[in-house]
PDB file of N, CA, C and O in Angstrom:
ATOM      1  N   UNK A   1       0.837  -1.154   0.000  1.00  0.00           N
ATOM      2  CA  UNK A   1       0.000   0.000   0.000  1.00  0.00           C
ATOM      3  C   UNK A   1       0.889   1.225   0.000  1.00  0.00           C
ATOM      4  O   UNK A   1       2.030   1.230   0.461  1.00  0.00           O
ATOM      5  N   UNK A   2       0.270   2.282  -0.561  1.00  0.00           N
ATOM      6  CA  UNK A   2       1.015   3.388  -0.844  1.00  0.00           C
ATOM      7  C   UNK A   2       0.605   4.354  -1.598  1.00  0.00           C
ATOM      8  O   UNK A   2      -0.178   4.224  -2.538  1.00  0.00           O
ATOM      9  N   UNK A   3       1.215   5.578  -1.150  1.00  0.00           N
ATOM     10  CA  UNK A   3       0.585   7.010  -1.663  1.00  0.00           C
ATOM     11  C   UNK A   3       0.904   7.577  -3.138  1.00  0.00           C
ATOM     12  O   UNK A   3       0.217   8.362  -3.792  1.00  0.00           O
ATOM     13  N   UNK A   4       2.295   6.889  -3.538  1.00  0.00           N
ATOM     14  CA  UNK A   4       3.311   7.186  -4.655  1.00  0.00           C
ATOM     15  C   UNK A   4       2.375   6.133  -5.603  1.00  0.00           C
ATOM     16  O   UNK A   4       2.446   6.410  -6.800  1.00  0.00           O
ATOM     17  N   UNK A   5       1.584   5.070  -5.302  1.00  0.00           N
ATOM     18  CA  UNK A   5       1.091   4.203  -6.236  1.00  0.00           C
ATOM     19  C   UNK A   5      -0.008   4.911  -6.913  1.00  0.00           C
ATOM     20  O   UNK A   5      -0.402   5.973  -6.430  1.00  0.00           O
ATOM     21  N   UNK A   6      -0.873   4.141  -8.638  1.00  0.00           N
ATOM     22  CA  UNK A   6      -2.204   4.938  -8.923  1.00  0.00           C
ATOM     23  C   UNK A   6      -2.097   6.484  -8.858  1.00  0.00           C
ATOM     24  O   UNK A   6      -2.853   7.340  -8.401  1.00  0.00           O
ATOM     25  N   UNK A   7      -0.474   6.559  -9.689  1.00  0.00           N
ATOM     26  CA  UNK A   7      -0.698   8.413  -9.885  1.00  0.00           C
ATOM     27  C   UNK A   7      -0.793   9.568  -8.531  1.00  0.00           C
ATOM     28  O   UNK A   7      -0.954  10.788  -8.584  1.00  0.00           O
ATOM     29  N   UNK A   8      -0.593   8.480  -7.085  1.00  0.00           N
ATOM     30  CA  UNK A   8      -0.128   9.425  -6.332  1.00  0.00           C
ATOM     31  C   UNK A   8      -1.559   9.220  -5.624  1.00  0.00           C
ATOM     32  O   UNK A   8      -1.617  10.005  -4.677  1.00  0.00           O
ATOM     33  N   UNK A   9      -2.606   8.539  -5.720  1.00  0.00           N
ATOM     34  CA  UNK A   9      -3.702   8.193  -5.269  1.00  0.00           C
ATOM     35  C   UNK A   9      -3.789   7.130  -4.329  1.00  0.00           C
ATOM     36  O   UNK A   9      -4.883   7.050  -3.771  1.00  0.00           O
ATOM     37  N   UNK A  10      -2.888   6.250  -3.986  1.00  0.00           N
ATOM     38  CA  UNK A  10      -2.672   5.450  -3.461  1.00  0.00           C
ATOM     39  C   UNK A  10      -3.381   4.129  -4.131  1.00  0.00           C
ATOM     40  O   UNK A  10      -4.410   4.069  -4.804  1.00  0.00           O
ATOM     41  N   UNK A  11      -2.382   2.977  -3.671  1.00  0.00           N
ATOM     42  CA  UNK A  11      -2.933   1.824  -4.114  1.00  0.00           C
ATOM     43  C   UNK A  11      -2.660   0.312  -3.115  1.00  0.00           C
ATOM     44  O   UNK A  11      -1.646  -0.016  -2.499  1.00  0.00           O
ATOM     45  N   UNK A  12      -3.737  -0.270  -3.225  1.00  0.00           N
ATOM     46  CA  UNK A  12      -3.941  -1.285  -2.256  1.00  0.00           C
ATOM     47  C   UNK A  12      -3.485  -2.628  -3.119  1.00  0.00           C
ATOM     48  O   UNK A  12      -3.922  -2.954  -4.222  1.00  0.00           O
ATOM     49  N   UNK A  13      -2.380  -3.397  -2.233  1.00  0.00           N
ATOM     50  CA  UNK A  13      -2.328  -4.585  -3.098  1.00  0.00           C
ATOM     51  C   UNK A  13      -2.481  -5.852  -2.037  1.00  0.00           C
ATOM     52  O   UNK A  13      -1.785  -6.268  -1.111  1.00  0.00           O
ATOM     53  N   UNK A  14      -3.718  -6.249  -2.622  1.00  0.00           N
ATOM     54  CA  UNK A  14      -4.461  -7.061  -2.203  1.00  0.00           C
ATOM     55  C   UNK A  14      -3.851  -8.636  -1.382  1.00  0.00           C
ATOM     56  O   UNK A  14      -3.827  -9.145  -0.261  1.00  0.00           O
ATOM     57  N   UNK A  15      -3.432  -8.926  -2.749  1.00  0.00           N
ATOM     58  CA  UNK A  15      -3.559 -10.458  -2.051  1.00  0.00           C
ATOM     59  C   UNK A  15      -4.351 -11.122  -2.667  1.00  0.00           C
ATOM     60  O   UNK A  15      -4.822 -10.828  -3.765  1.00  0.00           O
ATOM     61  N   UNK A  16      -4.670 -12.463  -1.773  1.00  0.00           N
ATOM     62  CA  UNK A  16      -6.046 -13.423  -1.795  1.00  0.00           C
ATOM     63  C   UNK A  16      -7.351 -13.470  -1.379  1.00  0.00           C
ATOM     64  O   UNK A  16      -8.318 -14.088  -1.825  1.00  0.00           O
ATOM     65  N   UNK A  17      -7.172 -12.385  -0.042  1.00  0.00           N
ATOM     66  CA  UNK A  17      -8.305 -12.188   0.909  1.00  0.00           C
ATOM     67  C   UNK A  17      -9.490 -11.373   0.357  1.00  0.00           C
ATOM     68  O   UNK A  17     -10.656 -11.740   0.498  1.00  0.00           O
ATOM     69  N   UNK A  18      -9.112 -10.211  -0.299  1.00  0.00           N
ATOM     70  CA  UNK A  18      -9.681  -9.501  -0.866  1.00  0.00           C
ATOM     71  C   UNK A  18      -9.733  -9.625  -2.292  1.00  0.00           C
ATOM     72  O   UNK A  18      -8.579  -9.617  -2.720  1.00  0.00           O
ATOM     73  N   UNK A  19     -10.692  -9.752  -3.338  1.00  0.00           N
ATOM     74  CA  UNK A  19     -10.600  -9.894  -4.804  1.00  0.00           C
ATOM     75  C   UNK A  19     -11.432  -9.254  -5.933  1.00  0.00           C
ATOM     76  O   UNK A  19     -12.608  -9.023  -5.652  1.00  0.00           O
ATOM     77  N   UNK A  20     -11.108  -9.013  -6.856  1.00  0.00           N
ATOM     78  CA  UNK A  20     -12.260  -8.470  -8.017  1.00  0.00           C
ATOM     79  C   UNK A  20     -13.323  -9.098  -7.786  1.00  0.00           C
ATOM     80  O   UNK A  20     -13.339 -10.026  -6.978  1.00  0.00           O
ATOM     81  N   UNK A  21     -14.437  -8.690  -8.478  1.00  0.00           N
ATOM     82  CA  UNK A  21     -14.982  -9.396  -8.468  1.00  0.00           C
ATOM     83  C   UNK A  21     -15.780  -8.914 -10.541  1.00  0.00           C
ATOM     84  O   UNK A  21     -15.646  -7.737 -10.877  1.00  0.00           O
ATOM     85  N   UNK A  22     -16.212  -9.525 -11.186  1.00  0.00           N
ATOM     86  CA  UNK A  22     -16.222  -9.152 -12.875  1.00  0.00           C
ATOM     87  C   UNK A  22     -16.411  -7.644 -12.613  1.00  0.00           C
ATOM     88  O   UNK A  22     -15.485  -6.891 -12.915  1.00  0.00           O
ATOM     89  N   UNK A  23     -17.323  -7.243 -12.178  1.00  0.00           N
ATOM     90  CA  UNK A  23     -17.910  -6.017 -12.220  1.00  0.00           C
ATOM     91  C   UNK A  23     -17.086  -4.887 -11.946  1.00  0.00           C
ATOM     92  O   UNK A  23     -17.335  -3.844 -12.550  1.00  0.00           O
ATOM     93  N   UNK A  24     -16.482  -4.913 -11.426  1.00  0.00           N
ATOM     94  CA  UNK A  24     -15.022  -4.204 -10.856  1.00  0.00           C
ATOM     95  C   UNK A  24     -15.428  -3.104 -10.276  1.00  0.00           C
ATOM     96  O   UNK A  24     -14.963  -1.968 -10.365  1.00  0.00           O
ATOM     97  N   UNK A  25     -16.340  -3.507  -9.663  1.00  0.00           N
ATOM     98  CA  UNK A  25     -16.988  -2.103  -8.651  1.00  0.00           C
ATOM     99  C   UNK A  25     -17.005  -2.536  -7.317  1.00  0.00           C
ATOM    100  O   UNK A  25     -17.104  -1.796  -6.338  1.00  0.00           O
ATOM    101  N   UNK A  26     -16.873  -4.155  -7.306  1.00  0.00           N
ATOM    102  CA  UNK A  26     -16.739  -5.152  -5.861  1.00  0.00           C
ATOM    103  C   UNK A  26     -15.729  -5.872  -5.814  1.00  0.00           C
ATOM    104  O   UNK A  26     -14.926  -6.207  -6.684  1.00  0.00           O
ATOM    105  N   UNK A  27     -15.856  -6.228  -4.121  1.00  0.00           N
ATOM    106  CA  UNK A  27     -14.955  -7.480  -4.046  1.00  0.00           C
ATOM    107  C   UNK A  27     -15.718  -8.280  -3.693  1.00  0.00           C
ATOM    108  O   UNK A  27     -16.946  -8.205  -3.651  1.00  0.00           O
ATOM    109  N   UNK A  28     -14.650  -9.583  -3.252  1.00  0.00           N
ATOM    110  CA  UNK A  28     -15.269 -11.095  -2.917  1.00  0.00           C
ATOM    111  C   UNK A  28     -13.972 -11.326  -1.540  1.00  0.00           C
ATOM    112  O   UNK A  28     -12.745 -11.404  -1.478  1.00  0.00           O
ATOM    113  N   UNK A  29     -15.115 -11.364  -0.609  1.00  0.00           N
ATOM    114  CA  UNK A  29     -13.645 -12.275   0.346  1.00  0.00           C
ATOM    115  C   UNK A  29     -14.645 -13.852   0.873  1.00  0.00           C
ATOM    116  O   UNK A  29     -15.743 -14.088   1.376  1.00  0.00           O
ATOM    117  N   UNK A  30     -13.161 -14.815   0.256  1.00  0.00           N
ATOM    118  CA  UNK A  30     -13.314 -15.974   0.407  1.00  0.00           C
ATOM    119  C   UNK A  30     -12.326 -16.528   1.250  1.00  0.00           C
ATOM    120  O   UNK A  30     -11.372 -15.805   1.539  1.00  0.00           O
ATOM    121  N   UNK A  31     -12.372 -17.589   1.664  1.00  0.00           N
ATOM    122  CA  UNK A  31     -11.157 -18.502   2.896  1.00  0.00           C
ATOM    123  C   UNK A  31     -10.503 -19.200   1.383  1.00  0.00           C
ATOM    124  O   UNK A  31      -9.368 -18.926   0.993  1.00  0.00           O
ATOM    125  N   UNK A  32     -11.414 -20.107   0.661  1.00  0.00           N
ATOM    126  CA  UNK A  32     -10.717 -20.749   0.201  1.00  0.00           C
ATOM    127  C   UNK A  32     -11.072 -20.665  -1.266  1.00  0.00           C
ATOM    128  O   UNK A  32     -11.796 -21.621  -1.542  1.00  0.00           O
ATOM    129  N   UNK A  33     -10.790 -19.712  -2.564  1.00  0.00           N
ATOM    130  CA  UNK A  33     -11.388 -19.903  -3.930  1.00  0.00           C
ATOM    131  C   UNK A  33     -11.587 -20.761  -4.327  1.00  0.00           C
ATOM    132  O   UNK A  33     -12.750 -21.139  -4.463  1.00  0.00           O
ATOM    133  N   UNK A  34     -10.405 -21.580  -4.752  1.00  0.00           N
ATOM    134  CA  UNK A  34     -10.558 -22.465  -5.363  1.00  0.00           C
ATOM    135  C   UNK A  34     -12.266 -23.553  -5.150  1.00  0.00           C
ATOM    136  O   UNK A  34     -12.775 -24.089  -6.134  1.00  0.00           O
ATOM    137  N   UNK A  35     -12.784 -23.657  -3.957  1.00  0.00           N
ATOM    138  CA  UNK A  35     -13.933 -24.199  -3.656  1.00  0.00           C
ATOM    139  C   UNK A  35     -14.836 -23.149  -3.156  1.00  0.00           C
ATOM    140  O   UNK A  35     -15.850 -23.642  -2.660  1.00  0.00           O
ATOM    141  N   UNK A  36     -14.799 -21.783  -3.122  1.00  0.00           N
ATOM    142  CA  UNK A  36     -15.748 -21.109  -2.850  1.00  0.00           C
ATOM    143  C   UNK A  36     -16.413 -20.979  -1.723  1.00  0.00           C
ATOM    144  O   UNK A  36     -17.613 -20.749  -1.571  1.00  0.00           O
ATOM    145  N   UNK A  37     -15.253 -21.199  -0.624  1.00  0.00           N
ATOM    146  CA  UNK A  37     -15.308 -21.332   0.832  1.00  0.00           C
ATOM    147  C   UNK A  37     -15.400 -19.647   1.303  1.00  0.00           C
ATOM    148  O   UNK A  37     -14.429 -18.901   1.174  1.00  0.00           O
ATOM    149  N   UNK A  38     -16.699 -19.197   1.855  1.00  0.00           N
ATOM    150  CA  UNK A  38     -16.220 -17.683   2.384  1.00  0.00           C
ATOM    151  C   UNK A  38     -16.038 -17.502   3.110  1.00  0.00           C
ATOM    152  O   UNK A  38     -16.585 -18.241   3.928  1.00  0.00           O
ATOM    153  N   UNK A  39     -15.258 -16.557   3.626  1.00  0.00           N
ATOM    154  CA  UNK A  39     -15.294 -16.278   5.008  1.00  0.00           C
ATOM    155  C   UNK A  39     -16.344 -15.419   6.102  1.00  0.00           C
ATOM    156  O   UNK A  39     -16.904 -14.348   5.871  1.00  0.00           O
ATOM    157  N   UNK A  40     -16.415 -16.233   7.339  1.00  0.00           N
ATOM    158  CA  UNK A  40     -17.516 -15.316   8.326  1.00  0.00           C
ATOM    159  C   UNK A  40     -17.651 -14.047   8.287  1.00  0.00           C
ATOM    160  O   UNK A  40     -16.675 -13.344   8.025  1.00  0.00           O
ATOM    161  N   UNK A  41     -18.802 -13.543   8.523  1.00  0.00           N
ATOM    162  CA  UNK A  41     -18.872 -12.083   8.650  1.00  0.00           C
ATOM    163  C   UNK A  41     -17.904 -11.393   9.844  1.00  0.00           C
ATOM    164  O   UNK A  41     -17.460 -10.311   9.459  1.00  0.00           O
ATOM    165  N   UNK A  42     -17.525 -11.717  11.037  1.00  0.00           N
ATOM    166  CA  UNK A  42     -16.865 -11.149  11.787  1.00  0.00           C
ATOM    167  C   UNK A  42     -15.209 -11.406  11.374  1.00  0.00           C
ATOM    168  O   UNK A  42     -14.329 -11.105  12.180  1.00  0.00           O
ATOM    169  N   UNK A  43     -14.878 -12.018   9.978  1.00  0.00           N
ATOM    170  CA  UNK A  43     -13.421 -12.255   9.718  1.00  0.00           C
ATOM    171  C   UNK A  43     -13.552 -10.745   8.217  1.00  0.00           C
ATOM    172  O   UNK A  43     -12.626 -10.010   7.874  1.00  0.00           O
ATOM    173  N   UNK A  44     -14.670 -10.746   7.780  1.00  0.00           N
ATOM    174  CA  UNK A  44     -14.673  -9.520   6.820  1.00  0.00           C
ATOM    175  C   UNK A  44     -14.619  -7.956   7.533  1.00  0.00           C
ATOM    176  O   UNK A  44     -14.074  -6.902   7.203  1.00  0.00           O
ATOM    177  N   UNK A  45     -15.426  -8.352   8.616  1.00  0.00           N
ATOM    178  CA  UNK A  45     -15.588  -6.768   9.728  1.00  0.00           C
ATOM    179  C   UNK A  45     -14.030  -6.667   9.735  1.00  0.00           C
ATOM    180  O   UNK A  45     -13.594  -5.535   9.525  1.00  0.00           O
ATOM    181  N   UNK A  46     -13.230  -7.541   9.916  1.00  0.00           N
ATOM    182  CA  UNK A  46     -11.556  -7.605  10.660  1.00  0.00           C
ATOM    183  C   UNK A  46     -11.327  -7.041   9.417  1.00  0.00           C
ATOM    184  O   UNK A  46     -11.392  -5.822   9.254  1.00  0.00           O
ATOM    185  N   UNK A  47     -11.019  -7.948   8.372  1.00  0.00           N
ATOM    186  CA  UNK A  47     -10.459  -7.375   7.123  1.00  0.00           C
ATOM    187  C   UNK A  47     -10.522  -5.734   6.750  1.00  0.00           C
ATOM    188  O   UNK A  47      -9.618  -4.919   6.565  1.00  0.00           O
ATOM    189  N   UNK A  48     -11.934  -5.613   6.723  1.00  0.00           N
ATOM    190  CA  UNK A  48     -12.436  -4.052   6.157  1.00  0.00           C
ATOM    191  C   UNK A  48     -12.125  -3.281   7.063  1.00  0.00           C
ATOM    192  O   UNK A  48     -12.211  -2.090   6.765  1.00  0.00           O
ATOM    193  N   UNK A  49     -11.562  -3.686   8.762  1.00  0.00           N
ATOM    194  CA  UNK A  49     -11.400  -2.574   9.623  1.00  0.00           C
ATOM    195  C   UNK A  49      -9.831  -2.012   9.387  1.00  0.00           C
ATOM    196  O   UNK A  49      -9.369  -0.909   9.677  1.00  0.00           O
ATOM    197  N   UNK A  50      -8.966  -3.544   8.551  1.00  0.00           N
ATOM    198  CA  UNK A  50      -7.480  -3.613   8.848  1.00  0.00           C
ATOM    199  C   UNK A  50      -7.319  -2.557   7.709  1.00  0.00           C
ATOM    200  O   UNK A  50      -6.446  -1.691   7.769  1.00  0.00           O
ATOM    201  N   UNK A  51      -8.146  -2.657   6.726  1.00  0.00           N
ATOM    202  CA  UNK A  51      -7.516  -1.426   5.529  1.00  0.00           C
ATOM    203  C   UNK A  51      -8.553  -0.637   5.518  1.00  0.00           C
ATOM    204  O   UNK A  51      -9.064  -0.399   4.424  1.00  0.00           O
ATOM    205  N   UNK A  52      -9.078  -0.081   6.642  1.00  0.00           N
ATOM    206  CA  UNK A  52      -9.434   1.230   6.709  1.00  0.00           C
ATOM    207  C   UNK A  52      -9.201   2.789   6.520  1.00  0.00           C
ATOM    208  O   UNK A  52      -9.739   3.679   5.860  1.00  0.00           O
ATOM    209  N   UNK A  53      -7.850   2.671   7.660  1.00  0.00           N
ATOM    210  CA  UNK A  53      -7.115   3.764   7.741  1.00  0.00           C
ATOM    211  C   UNK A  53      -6.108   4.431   6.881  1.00  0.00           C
ATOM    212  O   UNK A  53      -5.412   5.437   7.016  1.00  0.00           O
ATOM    213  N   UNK A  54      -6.304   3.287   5.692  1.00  0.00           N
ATOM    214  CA  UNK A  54      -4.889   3.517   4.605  1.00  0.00           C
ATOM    215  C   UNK A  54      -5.759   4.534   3.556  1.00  0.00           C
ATOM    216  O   UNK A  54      -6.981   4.394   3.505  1.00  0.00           O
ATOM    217  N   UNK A  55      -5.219   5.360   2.887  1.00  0.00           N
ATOM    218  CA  UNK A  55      -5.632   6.027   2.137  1.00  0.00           C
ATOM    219  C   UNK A  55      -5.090   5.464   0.614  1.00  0.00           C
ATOM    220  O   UNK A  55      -3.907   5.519   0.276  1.00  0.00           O
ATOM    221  N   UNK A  56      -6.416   4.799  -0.413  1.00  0.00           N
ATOM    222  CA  UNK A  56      -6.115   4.193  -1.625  1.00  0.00           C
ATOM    223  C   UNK A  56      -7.477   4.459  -2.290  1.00  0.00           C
ATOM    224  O   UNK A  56      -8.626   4.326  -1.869  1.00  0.00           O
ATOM    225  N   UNK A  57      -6.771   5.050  -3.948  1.00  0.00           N
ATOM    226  CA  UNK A  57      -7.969   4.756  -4.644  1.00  0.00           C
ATOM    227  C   UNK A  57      -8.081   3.219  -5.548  1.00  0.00           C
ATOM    228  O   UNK A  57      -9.140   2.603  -5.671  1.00  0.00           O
ATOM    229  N   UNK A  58      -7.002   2.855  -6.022  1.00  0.00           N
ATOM    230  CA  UNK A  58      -6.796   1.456  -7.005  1.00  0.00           C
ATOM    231  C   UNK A  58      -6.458   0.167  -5.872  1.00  0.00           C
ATOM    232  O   UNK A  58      -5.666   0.223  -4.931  1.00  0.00           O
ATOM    233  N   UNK A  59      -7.250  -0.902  -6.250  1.00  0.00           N
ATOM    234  CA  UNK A  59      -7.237  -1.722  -5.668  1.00  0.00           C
ATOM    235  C   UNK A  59      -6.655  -3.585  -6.599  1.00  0.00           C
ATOM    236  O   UNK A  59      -7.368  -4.213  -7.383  1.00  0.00           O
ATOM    237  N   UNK A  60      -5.602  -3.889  -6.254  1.00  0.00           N
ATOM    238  CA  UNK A  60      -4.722  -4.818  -7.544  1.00  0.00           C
ATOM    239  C   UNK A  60      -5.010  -6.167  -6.541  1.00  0.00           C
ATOM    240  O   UNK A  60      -4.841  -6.262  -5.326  1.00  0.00           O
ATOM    241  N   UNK A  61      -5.280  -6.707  -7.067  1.00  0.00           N
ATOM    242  CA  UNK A  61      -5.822  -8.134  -6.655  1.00  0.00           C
ATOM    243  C   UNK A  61      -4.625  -9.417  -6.726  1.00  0.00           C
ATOM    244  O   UNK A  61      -3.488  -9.071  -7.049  1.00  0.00           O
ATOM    245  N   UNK A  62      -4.835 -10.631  -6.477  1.00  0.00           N
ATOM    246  CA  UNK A  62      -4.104 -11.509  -6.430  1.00  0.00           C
ATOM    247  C   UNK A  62      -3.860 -12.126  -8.127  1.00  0.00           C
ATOM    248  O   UNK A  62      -3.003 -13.009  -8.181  1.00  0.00           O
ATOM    249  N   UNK A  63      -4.548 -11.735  -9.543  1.00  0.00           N
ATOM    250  CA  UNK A  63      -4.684 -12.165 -10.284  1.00  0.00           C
ATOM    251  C   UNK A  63      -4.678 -11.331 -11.105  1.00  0.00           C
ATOM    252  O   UNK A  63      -5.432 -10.358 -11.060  1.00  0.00           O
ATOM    253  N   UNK A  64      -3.559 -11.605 -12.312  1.00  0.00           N
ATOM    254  CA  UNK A  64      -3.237 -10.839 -13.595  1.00  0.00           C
ATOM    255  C   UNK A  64      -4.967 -10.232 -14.279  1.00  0.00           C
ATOM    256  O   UNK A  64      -5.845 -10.915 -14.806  1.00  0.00           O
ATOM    257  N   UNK A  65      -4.953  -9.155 -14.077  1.00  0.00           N
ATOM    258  CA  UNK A  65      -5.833  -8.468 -14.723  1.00  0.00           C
ATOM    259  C   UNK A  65      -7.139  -7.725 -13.946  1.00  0.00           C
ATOM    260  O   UNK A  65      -8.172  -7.222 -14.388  1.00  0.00           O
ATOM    261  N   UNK A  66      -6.534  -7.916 -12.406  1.00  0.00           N
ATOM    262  CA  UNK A  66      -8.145  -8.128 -11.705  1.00  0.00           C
ATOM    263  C   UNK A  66      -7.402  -6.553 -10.956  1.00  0.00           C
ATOM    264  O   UNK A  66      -6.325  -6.639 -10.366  1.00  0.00           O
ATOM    265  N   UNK A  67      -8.032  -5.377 -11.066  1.00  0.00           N
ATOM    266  CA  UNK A  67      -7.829  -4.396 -10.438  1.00  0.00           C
ATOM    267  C   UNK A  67      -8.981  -3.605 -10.460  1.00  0.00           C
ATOM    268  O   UNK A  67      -9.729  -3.586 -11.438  1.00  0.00           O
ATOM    269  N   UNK A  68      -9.234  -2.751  -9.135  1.00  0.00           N
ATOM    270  CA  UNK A  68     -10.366  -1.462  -9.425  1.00  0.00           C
ATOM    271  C   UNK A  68      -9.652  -0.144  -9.959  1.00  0.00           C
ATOM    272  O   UNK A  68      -9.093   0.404  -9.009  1.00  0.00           O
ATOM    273  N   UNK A  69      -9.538   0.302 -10.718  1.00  0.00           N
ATOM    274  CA  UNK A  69      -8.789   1.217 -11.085  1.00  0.00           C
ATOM    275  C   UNK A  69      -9.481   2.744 -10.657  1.00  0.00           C
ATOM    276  O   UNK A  69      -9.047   3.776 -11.168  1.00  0.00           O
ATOM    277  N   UNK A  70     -10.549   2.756  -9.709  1.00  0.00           N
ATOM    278  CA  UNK A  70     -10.870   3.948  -9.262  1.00  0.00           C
ATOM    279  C   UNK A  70     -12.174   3.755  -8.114  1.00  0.00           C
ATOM    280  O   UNK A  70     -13.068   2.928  -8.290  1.00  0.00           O
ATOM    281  N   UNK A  71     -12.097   4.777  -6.781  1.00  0.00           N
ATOM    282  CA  UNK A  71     -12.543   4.442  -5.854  1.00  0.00           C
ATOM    283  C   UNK A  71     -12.543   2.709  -5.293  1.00  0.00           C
ATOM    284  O   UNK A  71     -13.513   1.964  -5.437  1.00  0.00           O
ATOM    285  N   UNK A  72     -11.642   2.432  -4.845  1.00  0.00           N
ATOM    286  CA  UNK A  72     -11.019   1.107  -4.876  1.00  0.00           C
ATOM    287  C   UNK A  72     -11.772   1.203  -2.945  1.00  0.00           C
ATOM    288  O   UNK A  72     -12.515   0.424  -2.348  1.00  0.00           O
ATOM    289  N   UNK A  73     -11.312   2.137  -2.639  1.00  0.00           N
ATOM    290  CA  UNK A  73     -11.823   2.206  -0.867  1.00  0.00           C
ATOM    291  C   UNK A  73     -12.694   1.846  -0.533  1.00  0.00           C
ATOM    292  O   UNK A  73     -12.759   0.984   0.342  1.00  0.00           O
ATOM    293  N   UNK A  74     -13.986   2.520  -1.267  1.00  0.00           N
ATOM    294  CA  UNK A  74     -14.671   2.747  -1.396  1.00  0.00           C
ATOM    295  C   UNK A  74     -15.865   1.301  -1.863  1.00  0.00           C
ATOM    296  O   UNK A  74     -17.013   1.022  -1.517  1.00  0.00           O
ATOM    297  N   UNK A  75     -15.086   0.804  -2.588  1.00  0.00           N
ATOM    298  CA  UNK A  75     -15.416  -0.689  -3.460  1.00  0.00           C
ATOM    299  C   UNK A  75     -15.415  -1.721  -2.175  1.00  0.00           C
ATOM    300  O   UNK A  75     -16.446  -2.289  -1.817  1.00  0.00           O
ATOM    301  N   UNK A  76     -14.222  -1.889  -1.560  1.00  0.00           N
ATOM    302  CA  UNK A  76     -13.884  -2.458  -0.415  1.00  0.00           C
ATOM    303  C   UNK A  76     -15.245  -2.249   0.507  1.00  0.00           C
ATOM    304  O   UNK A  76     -16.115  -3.119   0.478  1.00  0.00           O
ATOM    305  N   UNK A  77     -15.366  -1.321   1.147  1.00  0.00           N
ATOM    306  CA  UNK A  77     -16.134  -1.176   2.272  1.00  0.00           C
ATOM    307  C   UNK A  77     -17.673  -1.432   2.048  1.00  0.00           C
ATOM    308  O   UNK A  77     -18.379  -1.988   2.889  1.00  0.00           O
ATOM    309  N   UNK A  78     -18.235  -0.854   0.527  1.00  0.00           N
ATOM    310  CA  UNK A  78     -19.570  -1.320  -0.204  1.00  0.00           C
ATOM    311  C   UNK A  78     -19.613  -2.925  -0.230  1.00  0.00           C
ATOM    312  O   UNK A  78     -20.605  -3.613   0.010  1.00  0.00           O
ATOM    313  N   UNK A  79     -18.419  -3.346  -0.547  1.00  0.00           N
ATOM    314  CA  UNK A  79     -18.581  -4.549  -0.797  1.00  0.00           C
ATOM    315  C   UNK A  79     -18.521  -5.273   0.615  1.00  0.00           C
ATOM    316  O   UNK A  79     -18.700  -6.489   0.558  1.00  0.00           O
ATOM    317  N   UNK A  80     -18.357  -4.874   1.540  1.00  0.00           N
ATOM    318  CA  UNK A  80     -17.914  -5.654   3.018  1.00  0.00           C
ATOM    319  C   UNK A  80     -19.332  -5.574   3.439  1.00  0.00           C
ATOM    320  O   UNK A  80     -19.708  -6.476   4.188  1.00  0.00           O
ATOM    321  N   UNK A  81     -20.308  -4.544   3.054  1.00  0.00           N
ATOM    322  CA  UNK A  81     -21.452  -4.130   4.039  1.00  0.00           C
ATOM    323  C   UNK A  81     -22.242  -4.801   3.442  1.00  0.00           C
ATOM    324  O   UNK A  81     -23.105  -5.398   4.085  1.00  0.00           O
ATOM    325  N   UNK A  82     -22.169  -4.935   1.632  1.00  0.00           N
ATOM    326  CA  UNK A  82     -23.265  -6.146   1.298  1.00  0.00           C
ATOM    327  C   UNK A  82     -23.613  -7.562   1.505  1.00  0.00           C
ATOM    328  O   UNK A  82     -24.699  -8.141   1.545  1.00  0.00           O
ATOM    329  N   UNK A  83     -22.044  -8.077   1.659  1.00  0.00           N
ATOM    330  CA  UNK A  83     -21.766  -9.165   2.393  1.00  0.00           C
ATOM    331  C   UNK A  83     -22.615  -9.644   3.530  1.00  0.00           C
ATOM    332  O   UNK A  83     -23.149 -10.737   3.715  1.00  0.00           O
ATOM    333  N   UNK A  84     -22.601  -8.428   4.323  1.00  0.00           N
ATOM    334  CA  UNK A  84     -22.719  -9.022   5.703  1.00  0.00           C
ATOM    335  C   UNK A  84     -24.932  -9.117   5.460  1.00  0.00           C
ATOM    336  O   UNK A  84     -25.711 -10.003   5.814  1.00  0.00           O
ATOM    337  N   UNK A  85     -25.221  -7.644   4.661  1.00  0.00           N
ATOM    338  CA  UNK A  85     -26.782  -8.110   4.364  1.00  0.00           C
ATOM    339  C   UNK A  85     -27.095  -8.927   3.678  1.00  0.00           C
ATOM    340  O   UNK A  85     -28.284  -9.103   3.412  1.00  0.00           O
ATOM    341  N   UNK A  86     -25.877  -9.867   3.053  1.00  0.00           N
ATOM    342  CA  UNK A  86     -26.511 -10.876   2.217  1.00  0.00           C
ATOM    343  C   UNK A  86     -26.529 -12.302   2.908  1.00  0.00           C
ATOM    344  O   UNK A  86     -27.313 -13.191   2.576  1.00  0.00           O
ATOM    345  N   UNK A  87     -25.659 -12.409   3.822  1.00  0.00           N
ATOM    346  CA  UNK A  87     -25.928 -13.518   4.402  1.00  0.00           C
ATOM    347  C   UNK A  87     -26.754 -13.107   6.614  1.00  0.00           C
ATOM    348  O   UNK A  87     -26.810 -13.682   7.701  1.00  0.00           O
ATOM    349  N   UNK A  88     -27.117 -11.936   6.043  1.00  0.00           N
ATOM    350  CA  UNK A  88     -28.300 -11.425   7.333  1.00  0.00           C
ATOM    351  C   UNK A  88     -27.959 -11.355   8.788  1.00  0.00           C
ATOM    352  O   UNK A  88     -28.549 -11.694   9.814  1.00  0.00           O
ATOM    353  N   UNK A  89     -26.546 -10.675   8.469  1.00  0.00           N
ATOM    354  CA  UNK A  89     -25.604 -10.517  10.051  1.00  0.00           C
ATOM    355  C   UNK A  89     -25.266  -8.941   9.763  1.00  0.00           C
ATOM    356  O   UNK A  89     -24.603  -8.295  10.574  1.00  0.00           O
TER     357      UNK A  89
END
């Protein structure tokens, strides 16, 4: 993560935990992809609290091609809160 990344906008590099998702306006947090294992709602609250405080707009994923290339923060936290109303916690 970093301020010099995304033109000085900062940029978040993800990992596994956090991921594109097609639409590139969301993510997906899973335990395990490959089988589509997700993780609990109180392990996403953790996640979305741990990259809170960082200031990023682009968000680069674990996989050649998978990035939000704008309001990436923003994507993150929308996507953490739907999560949790979609499985009704």
């Amino acid at each position: 993560m970093g301020r010099a990344g995304a033109e000085g906008w900062g940029a978040l590099l993800a990992g596994d935990i956090i991921q594109m998702v097609p639409d590139r306006k969301h993510v997906r947090f899973l335990y395990a992809y490959p089988n589509y294992v997700p993780l609990p709602a109180s392990a996403i609250e953790r996640v979305a609290r741990a990259v809170s405080p960082f200031e990023y707009d682009r968000v680069y994923g674990a996989f050649w091609g998978r990035v939000i290339e704008r309001d990436g923060k923003a994507a993150v936290k929308r996507s953490a809160e739907r999560y949790r109303r979609a499985i009704g916690e």
